[in-house]
C-alpha positions as CSV (number, residue, x, y, z in Angstrom):
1,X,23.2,-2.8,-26.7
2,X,20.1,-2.7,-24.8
3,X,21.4,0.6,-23.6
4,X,21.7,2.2,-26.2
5,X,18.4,1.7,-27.7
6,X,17.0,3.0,-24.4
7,X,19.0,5.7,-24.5
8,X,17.7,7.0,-28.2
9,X,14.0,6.1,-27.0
10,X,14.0,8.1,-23.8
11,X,16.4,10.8,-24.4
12,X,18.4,12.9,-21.9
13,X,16.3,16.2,-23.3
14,X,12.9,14.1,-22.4
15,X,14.4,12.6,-18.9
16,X,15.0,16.4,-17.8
17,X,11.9,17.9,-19.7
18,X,10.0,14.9,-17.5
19,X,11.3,15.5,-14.5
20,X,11.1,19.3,-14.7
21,X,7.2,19.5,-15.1
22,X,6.5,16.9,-12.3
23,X,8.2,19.0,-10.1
24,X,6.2,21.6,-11.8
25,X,3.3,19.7,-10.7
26,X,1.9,18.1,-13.6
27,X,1.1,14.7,-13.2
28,X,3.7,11.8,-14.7
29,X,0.8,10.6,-17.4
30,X,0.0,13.9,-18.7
31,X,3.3,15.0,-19.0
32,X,4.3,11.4,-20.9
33,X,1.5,11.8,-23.0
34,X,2.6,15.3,-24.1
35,X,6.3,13.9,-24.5
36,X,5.2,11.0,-26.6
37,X,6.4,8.2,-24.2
38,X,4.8,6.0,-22.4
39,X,4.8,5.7,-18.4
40,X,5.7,2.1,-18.2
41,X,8.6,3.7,-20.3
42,X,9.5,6.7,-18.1
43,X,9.6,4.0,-15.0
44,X,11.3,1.0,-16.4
45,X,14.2,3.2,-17.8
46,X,15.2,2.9,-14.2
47,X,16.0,-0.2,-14.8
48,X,19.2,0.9,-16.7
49,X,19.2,3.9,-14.9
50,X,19.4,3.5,-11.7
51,X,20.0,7.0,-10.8
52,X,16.7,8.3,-12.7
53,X,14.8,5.4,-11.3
54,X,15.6,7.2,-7.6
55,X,14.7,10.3,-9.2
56,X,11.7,9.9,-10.7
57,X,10.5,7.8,-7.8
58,X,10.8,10.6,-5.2
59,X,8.9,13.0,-7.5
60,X,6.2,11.1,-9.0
61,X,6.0,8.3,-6.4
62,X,5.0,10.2,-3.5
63,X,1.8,11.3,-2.8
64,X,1.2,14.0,-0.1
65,X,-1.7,12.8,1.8
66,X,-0.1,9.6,2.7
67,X,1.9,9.0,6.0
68,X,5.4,8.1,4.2
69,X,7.7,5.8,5.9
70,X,4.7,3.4,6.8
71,X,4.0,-0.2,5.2
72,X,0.6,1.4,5.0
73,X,1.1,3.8,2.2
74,X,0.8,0.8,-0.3
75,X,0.1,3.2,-3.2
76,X,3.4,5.3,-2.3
77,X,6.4,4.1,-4.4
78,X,9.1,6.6,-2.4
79,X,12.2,5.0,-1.4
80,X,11.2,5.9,2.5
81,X,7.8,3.5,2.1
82,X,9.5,0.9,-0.3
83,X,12.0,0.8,2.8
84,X,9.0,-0.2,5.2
85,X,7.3,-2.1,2.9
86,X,10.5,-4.4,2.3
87,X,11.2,-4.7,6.5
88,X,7.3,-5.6,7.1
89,X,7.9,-8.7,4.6
């Protein structure tokens, strides 16, 4: 059920249109506020999704000045840094 009602508050049209401009390189709160979602939104539909969560989190999670792959880059949420984040713990 949950499902569902994610589904019909984030849907597939958004997801794409979403992803599409961040890769554009617009950032993930100006782009949600133009969609009429919130972030929180965007991010925990991964939750359900784990597919988009992976998706979204290599495009709006990385940030290009950061040394990735590094427990360092705290503000980084790319699998590669989540990866040394998790094995420094």
């Amino acid at each position: 059920m949950r499902h569902r009602s994610s589904e019909a508050c984030f849907p597939p049209a958004a997801r794409a249109a979403l992803l599409g401009r961040i890769v554009g390189g617009e950032h993930i709160s100006d782009v949600c506020v133009d969609l009429g979602i919130s972030v929180n939104r965007a991010r925990s539909y991964g939750r359900h999704a784990p597919a988009w969560g992976r998706a979204l989190a290599l495009r709006a999670g990385c940030d290009p000045d950061l040394e990735h792959g590094t427990a360092r880059a705290y503000r980084c949420r790319c699998p590669h840094c989540w990866a040394a984040k998790a094995a420094r713990r």
